[in-house]
gemmi code that builds the backbone of each chain (N, CA, C; Angstrom):
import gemmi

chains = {
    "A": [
        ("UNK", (0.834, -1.188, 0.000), (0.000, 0.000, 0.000), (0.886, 1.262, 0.000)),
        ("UNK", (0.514, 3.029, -0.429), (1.162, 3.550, -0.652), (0.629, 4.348, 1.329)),
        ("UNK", (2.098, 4.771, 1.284), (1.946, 5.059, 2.507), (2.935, 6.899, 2.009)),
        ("UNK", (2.738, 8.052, 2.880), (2.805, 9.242, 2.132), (3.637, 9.251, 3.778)),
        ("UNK", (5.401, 9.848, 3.104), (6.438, 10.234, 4.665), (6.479, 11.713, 4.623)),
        ("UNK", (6.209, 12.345, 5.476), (6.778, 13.509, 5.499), (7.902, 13.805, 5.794)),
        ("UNK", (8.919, 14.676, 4.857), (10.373, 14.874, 5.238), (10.715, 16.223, 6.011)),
        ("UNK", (11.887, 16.283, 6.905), (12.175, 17.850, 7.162), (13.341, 17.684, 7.176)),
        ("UNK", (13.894, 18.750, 7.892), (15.185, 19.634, 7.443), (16.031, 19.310, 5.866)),
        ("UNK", (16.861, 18.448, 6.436), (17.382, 18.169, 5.130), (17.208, 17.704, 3.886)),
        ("UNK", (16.403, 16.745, 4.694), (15.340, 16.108, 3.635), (14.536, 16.613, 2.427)),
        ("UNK", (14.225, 17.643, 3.522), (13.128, 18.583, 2.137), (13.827, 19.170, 1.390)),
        ("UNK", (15.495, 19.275, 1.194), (15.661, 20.203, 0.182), (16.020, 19.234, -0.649)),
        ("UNK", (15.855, 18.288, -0.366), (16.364, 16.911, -1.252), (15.704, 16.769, -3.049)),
        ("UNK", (15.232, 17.589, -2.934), (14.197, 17.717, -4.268), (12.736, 17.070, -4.549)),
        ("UNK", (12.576, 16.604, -2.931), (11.421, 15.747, -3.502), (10.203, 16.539, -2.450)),
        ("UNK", (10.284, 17.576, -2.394), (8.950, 18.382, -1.950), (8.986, 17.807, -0.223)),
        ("UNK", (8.076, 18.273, 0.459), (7.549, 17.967, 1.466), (7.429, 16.304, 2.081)),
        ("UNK", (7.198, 15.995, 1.507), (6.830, 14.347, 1.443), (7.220, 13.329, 0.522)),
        ("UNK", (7.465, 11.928, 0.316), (7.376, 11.048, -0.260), (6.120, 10.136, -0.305)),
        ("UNK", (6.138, 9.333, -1.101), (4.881, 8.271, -1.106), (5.903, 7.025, -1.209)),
        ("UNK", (5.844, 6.127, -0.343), (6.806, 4.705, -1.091), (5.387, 3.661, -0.939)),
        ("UNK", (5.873, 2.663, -1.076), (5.278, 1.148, -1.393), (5.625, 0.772, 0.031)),
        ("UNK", (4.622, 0.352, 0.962), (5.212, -0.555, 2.445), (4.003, -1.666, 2.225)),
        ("UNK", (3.962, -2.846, 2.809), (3.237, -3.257, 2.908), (2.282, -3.398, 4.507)),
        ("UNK", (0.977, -3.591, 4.564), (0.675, -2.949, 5.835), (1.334, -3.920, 7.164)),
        ("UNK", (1.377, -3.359, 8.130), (2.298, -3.656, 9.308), (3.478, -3.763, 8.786)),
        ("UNK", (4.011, -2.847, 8.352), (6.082, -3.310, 7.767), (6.155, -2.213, 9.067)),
        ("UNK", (7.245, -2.769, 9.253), (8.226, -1.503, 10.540), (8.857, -0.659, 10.240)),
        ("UNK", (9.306, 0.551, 10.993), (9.887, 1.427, 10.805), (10.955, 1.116, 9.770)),
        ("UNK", (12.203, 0.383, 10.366), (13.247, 0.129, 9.135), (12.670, -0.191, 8.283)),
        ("UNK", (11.404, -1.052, 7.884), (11.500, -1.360, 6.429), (10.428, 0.106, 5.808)),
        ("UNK", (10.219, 0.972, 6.100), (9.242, 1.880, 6.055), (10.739, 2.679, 5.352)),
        ("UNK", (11.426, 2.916, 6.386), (12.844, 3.944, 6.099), (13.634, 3.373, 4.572)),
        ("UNK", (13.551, 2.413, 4.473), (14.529, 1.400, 3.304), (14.062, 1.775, 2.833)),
        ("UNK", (12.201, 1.720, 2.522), (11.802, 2.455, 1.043), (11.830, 3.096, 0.880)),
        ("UNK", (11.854, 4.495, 1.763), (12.036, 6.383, 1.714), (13.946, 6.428, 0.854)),
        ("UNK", (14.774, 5.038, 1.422), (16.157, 5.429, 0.593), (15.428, 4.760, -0.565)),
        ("UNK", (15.012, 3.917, -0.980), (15.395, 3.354, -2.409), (14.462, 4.502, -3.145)),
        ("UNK", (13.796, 5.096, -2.255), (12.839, 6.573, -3.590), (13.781, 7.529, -3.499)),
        ("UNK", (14.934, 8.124, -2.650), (15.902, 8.664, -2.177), (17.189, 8.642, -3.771)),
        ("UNK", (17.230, 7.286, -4.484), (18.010, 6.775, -5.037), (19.295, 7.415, -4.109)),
        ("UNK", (20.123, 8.173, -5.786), (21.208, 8.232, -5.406), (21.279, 9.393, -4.192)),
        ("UNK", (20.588, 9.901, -3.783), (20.419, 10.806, -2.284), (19.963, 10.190, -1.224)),
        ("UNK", (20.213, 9.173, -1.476), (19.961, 7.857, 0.198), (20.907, 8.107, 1.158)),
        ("UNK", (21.990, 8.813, 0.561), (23.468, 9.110, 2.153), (22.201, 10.217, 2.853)),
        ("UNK", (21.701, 11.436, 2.254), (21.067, 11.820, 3.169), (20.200, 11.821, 4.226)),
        ("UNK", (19.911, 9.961, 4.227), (18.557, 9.487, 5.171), (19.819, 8.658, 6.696)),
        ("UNK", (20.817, 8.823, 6.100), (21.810, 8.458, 7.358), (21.746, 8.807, 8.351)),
        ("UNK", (21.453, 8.491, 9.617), (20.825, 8.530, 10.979), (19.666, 8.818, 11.238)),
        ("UNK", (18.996, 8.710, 10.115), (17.142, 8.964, 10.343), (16.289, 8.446, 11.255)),
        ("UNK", (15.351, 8.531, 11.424), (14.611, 7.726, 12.560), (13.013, 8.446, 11.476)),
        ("UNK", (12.508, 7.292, 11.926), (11.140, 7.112, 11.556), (9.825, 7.324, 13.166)),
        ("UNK", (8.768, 8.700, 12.576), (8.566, 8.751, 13.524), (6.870, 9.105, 13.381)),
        ("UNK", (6.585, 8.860, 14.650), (4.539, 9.367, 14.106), (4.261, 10.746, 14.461)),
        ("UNK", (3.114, 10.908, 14.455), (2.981, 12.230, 15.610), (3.014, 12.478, 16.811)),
        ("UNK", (2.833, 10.893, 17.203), (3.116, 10.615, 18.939), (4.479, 10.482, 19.214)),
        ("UNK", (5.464, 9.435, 18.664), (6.491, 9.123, 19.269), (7.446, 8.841, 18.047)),
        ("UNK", (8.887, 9.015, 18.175), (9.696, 8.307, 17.463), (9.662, 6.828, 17.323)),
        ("UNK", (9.676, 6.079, 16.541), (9.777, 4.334, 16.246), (10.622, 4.187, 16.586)),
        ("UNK", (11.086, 3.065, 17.434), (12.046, 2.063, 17.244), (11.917, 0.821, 16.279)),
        ("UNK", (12.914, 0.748, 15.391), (12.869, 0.332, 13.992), (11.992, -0.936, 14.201)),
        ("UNK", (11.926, -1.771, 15.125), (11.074, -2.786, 14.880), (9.741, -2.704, 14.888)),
        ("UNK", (9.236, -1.528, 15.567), (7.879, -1.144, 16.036), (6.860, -1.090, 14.114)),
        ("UNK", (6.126, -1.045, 14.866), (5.127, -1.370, 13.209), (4.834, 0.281, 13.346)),
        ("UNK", (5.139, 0.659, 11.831), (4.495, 1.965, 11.225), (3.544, 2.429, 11.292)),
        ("UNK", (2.819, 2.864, 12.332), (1.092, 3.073, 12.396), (1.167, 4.789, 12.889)),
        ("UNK", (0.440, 5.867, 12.364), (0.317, 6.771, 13.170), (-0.778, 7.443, 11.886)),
        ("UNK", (-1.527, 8.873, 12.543), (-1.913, 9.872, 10.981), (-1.064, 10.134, 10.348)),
        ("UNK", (0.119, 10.742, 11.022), (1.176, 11.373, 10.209), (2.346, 10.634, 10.328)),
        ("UNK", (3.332, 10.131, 9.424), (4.559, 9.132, 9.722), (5.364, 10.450, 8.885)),
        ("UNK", (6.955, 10.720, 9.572), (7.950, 11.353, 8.990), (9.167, 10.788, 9.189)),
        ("UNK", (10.011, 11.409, 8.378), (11.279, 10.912, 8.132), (12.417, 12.087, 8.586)),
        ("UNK", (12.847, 11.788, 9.727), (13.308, 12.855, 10.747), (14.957, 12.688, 10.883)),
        ("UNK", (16.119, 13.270, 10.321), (17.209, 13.333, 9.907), (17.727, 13.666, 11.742)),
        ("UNK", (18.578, 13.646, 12.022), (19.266, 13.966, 13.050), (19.287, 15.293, 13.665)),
        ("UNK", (18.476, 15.503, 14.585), (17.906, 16.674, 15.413), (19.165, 17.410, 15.629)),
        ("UNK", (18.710, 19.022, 15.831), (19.162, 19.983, 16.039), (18.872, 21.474, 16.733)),
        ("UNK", (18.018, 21.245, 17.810), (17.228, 22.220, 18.087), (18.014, 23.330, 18.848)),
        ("UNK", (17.261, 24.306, 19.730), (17.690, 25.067, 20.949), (18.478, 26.536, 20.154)),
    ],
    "B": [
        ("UNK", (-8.057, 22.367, 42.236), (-7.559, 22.722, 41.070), (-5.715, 22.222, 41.019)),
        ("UNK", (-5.521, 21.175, 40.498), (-3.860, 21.051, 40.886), (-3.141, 22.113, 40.196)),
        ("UNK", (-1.937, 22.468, 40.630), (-1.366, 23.765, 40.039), (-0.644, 22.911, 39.040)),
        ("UNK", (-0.249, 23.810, 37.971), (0.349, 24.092, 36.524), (1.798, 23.754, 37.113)),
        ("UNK", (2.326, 22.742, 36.629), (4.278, 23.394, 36.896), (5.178, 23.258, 35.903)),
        ("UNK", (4.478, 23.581, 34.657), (4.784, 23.429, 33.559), (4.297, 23.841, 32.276)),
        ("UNK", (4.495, 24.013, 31.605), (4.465, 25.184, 30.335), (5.248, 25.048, 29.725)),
        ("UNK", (4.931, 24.585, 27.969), (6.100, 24.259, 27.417), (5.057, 24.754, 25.627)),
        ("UNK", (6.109, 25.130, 24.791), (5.086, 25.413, 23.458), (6.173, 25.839, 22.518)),
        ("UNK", (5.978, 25.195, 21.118), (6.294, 25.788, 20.146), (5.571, 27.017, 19.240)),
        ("UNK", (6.140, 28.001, 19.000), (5.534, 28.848, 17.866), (6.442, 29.582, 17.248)),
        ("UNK", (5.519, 30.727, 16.510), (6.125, 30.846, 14.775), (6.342, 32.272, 15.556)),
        ("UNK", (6.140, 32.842, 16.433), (5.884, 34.069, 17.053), (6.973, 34.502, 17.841)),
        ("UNK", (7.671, 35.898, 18.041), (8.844, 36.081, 18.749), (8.769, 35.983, 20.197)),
        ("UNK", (9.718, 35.537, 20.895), (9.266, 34.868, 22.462), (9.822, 35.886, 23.159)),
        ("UNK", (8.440, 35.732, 24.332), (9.023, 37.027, 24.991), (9.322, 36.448, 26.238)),
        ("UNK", (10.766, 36.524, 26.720), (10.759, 35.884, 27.974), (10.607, 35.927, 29.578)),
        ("UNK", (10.297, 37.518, 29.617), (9.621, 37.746, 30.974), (8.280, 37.082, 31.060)),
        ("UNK", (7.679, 36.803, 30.292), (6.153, 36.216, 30.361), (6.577, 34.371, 30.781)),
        ("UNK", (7.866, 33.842, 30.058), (8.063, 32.739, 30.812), (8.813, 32.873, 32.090)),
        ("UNK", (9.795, 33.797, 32.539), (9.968, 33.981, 34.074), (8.805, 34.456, 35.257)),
        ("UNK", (7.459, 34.904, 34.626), (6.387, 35.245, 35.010), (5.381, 34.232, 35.677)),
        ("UNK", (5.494, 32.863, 34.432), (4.694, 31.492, 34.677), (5.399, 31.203, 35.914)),
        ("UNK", (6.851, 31.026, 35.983), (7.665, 30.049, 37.171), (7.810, 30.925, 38.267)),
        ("UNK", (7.169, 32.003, 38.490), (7.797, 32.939, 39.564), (6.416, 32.546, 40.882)),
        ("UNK", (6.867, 32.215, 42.113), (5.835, 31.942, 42.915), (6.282, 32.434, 43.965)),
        ("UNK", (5.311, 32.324, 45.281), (5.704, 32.794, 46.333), (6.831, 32.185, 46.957)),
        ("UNK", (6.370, 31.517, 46.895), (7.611, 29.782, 47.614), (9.242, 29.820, 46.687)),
        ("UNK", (8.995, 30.366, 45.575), (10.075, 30.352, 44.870), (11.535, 31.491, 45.318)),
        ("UNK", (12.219, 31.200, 45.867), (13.199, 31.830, 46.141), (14.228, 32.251, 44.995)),
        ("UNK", (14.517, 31.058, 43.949), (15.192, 31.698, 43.364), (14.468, 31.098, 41.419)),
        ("UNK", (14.992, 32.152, 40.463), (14.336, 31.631, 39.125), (15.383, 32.074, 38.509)),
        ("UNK", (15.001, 31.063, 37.178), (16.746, 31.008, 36.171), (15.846, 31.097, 34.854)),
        ("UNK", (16.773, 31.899, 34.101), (16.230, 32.461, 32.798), (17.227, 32.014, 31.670)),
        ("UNK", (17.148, 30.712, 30.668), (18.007, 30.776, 29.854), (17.810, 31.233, 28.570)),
        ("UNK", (18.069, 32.070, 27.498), (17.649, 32.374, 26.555), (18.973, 32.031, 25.384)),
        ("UNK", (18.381, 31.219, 24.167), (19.366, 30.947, 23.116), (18.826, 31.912, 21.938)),
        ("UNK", (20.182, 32.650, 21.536), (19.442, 33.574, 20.287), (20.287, 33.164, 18.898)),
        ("UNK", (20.078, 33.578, 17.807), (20.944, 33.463, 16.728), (22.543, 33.851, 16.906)),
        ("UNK", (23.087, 33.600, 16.777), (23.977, 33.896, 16.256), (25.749, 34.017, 15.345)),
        ("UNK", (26.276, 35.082, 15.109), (26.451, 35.938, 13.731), (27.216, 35.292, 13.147)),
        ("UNK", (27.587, 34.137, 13.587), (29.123, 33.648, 13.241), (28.860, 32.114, 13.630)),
        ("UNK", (29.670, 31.147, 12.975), (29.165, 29.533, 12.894), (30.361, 29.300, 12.128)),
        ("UNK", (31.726, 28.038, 12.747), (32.735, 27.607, 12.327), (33.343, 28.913, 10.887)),
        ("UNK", (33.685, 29.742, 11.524), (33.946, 30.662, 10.361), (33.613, 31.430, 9.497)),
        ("UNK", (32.428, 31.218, 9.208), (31.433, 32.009, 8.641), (30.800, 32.692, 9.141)),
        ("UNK", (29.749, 33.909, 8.711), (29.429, 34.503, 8.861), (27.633, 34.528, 8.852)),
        ("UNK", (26.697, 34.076, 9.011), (26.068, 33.888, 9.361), (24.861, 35.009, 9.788)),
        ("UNK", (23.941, 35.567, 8.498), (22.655, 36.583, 8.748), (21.095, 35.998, 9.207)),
        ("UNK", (20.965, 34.605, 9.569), (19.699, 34.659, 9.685), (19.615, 32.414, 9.745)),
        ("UNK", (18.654, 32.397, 10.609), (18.915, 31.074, 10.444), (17.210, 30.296, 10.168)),
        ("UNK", (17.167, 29.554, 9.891), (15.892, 28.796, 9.583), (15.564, 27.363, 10.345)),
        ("UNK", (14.702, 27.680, 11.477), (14.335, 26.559, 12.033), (13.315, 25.546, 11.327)),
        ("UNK", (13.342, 24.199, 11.671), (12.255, 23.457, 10.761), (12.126, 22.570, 11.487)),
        ("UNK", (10.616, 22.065, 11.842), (10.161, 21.232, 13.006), (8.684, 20.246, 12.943)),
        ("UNK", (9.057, 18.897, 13.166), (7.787, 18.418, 13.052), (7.088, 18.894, 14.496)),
        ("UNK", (6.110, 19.251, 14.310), (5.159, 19.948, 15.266), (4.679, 18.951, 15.974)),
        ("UNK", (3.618, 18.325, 15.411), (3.206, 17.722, 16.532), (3.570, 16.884, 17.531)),
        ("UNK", (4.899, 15.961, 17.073), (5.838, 15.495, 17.907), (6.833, 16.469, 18.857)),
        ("UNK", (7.320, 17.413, 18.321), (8.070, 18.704, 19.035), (7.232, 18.968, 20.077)),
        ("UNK", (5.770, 19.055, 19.947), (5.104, 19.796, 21.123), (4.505, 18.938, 22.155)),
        ("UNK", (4.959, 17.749, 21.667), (5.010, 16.549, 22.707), (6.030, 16.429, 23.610)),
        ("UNK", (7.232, 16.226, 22.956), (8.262, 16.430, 23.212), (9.037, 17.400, 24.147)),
        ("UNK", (8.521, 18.289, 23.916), (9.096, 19.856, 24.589), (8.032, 19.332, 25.560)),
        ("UNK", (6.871, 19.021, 26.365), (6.375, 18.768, 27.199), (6.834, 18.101, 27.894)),
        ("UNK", (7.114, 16.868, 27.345), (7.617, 15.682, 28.484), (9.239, 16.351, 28.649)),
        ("UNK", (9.767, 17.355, 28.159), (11.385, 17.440, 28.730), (11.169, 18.314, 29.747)),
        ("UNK", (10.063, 19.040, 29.952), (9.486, 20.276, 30.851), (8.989, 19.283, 32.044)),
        ("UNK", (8.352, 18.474, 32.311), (7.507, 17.538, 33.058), (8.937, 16.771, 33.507)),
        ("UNK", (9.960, 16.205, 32.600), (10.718, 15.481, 33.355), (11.744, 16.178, 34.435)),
        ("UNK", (11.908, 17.659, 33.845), (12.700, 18.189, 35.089), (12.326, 18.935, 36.023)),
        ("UNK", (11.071, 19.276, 35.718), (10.502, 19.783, 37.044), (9.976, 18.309, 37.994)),
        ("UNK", (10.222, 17.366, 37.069), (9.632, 16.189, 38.121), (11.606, 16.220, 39.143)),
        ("UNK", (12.083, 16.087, 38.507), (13.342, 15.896, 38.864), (14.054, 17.145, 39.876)),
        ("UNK", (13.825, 17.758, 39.103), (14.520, 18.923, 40.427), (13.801, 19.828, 41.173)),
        ("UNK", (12.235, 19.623, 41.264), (11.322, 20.204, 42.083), (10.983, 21.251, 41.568)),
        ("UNK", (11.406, 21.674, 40.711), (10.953, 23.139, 39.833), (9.888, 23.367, 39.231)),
        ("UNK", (9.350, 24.696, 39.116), (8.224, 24.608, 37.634), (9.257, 25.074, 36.600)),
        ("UNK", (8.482, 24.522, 35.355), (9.539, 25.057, 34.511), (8.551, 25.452, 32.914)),
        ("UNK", (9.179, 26.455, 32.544), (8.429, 27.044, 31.462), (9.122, 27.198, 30.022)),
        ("UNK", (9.186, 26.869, 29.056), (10.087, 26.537, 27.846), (9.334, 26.689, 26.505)),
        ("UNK", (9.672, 27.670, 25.581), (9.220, 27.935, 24.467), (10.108, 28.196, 22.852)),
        ("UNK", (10.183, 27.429, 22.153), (11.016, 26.893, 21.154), (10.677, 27.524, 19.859)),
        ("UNK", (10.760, 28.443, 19.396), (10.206, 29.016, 18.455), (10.993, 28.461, 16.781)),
        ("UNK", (10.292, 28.576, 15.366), (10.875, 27.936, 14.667), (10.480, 28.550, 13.203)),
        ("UNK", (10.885, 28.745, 11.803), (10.736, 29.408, 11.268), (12.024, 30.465, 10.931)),
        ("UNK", (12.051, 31.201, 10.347), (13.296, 32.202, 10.073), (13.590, 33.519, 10.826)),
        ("UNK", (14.966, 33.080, 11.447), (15.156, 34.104, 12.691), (16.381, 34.820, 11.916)),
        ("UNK", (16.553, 36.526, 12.556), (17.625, 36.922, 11.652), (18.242, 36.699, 13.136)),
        ("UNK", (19.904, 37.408, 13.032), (20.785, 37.215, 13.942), (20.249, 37.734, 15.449)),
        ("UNK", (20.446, 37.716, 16.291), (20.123, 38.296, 18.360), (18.452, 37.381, 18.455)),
        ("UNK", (17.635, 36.815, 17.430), (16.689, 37.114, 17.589), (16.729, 35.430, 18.478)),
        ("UNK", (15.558, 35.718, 19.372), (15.615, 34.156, 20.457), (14.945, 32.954, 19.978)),
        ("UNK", (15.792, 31.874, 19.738), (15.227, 30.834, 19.071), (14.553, 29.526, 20.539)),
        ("UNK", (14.997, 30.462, 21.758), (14.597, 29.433, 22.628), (14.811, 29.957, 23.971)),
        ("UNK", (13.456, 29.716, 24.379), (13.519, 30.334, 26.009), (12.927, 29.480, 27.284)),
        ("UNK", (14.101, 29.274, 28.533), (13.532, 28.497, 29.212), (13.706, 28.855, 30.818)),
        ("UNK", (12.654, 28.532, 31.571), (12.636, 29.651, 32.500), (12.379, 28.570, 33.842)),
        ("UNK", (12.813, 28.472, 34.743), (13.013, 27.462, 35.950), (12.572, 28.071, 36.998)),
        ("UNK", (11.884, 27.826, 37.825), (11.931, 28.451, 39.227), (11.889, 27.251, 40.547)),
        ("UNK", (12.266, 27.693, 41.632), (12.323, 27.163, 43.213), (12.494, 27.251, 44.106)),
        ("UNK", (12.524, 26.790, 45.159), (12.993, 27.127, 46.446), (14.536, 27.919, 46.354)),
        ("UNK", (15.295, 26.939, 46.305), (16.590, 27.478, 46.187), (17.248, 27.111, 44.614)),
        ("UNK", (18.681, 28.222, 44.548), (18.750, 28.267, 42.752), (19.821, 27.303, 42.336)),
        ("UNK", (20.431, 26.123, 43.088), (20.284, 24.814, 42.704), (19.662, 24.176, 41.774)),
        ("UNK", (18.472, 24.029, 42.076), (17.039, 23.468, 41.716), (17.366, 23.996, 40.000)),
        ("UNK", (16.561, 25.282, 40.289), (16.880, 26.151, 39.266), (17.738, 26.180, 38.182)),
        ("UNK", (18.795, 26.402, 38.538), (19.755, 26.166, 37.715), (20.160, 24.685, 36.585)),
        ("UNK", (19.946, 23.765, 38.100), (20.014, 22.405, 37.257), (18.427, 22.030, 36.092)),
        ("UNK", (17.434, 22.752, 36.584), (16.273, 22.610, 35.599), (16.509, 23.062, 34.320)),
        ("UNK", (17.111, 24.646, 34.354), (17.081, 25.117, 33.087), (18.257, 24.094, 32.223)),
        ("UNK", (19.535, 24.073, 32.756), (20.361, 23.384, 32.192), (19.860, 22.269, 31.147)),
        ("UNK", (18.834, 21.131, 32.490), (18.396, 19.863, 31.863), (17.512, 19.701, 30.691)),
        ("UNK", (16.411, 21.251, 30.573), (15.927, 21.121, 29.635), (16.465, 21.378, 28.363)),
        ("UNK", (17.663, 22.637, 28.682), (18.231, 22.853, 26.724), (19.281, 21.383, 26.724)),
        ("UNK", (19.466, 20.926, 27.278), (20.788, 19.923, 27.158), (19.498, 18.500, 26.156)),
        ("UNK", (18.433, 18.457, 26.874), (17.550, 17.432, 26.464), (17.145, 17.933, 25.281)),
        ("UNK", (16.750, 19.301, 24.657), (16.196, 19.468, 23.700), (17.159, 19.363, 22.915)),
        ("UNK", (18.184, 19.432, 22.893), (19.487, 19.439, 21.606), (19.484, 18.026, 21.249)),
        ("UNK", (19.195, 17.302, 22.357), (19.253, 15.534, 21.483), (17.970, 14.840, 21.352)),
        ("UNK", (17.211, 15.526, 21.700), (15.475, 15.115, 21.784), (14.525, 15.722, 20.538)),
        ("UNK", (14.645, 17.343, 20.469), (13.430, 17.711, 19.570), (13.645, 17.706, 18.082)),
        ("UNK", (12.505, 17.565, 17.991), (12.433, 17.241, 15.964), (12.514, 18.654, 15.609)),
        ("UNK", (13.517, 19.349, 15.689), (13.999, 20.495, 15.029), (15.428, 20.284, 14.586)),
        ("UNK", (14.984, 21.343, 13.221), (16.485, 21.074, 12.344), (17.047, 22.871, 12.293)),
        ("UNK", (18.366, 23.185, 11.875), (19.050, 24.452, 11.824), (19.168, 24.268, 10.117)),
        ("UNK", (18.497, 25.331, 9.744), (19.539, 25.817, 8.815), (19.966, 27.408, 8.276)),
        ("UNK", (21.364, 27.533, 8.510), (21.764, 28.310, 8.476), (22.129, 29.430, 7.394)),
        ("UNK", (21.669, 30.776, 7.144), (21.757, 31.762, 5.707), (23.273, 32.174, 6.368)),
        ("UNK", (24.212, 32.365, 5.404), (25.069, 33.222, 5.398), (25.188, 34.021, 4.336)),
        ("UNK", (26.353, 35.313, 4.897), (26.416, 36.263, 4.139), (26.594, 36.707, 2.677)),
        ("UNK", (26.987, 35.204, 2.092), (27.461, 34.876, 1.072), (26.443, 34.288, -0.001)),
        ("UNK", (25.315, 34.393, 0.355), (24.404, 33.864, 0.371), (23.950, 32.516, 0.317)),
        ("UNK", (25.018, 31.531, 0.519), (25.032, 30.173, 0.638), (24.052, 29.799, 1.964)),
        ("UNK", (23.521, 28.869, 2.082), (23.008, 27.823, 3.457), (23.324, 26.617, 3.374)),
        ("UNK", (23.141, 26.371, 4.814), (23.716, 24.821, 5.210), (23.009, 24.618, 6.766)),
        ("UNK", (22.423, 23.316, 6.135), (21.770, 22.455, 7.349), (22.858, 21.881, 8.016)),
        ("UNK", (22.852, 22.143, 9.600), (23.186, 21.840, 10.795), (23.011, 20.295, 10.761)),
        ("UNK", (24.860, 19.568, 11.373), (24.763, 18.474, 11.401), (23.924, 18.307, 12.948)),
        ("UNK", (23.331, 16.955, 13.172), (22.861, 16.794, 14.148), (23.216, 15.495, 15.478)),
        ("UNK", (22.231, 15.587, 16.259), (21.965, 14.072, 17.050), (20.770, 12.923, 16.470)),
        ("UNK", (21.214, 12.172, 16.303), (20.311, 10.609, 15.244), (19.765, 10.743, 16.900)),
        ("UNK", (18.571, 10.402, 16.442), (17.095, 10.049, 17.401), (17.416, 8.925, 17.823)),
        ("UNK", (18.042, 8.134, 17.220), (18.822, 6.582, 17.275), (20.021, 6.197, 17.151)),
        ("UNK", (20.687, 5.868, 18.684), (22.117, 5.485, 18.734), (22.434, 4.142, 18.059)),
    ],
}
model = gemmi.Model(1)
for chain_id, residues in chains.items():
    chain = gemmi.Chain(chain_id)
    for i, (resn, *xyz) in enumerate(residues, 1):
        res = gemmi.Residue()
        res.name, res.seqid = resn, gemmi.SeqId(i, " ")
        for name, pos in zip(("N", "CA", "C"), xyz):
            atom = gemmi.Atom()
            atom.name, atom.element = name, gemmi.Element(name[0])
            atom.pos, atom.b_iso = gemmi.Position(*pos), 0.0
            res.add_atom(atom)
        chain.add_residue(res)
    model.add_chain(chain)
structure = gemmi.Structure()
structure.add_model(model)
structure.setup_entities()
C-alpha cells in the first residue's frame, strides 16, 4: 500500500517536496518503512543516514510497526 | 484545582521571555533562572545573517512537554520553555527556558536539563543563511544510537 512520509530539514531540500509516497506493505516496521524512503531517495539515500522514523506521537524504534496519521522521516535533530 | 508546573510550546511568534519567568515565579520560589538561546552571527567561520528553524510539530510539542515535566519532576521546579521555529535573523531568540524554586540549585540544574535534552530530543532542524548567500543544514543528534 502507498503510505505518504513527510520529510524535514534536510530532507526537504532533497528535491522531492515535502513528502514522499513509497510502497510498504501494511504492518512493515519502521526500518523497512525507512529502506523504502532510501530506495525513492536513489542516489540521495546518504542523506537518510541517521534517520529515525517517527509518528505524531512518538519516534519508532525500527522494529515497532508503522502506524500513526502522520509518519515522517526525521534526519538527526538539532534544536535550541 | 492542581497547580500548573509546567508550560512548554512551540511557535512561529517572537518569544518574549519575561512572560516565561512570570509562569515560574511563585511565592515559595526563592530563586528563578532564565536561559535564553538567540541566533547567532558567526558559525565555524562564517558569517552567518539569519537562520531557519524546521520542526515536526506535533511530535516537538510533545516532546518539549515531556522534557518540561521530566525536570521539574526531577529537580522540584516549575519550569516554562518555548522553542520558536521558522526564520530568525541574527540576536533574535530561538529558545527560552525559565526554571523556578525554592533554592537556585534546583533552578539552575532545571534550566540546564531542559536545553541539554532538547538538543538531542526535539524534531527540530538548523539551517543556516550566510552572508554569502550560501546555506547549510546543521549536522545533528540521530534520534537513534
Amino acid at each position: 500500500m502507498k503510505i505518504t512520509i513527510e520529510l524535514y530539514g534536510r530532507l526537504r531540500d532533497a528535491g522531492f517536496g515535502p513528502s514522499v509516497e513509497v510502497d510498504a506493505p501494511e504492518g512493515a516496521s519502521a526500518k523497512e518503512v525507512l529502506a523504502a524512503v532510501r530506495a525513492a531517495f536513489g542516489a540521495k539515500a546518504s542523506l537518510l543516514e541517521g534517520a529515525a522514523l517517527a509518528s505524531e506521537a512518538s519516534v519508532l524504534n525500527p522494529d515497532d510497526v508503522a502506524r500513526g496519521a502522520r509518519l515522517a522521516a526525521l534526519p538527526p535533530v538539532c534544536g535550541g | 484545582m492542581p497547580e500548573l508546573k509546567t508550560r512548554a510550546f512551540v511557535t512561529d511568534h517572537p518569544i518574549r521571555p519575561e512572560e516565561l519567568l512570570y509562569l515560574v515565579a511563585k511565592p515559595g520560589h526563592g530563586a528563578t533562572n532564565l536561559f535564553t538561546g538567540a541566533v547567532r552571527d558567526h558559525h565555524e567561520g562564517r558569517v552567518v545573517r539569519a537562520v531557519t528553524y524546521d520542526c515536526f510539530r506535533p511530535l516537538a510539542e510533545k516532546v518539549l512537554a515531556a522534557i518540561a515535566e521530566e525536570a521539574a519532576s526531577k529537580f522540584k521546579a516549575h519550569v516554562a520553555v518555548a522553542h520558536r521555529v521558522g526564520r530568525l535573523d541574527v540576536g533574535e531568540i530561538s529558545v527560552a527556558i525559565a526554571a523556578g524554586s525554592a533554592h537556585r540549585g534546583e533552578a539552575f540544574a532545571a534550566s540546564r536539563e531542559v536545553i541539554e535534552q532538547i538538543k538531542v530530543r526535539l524534531p527540530v532542524w538548523k539551517k543556516e543563511h550566510y552572508v554569502d548567500g550560501d546555506g547549510a543544514w546543521l549536522d545533528g543528534c540521530a534520534l537513534h544510537k
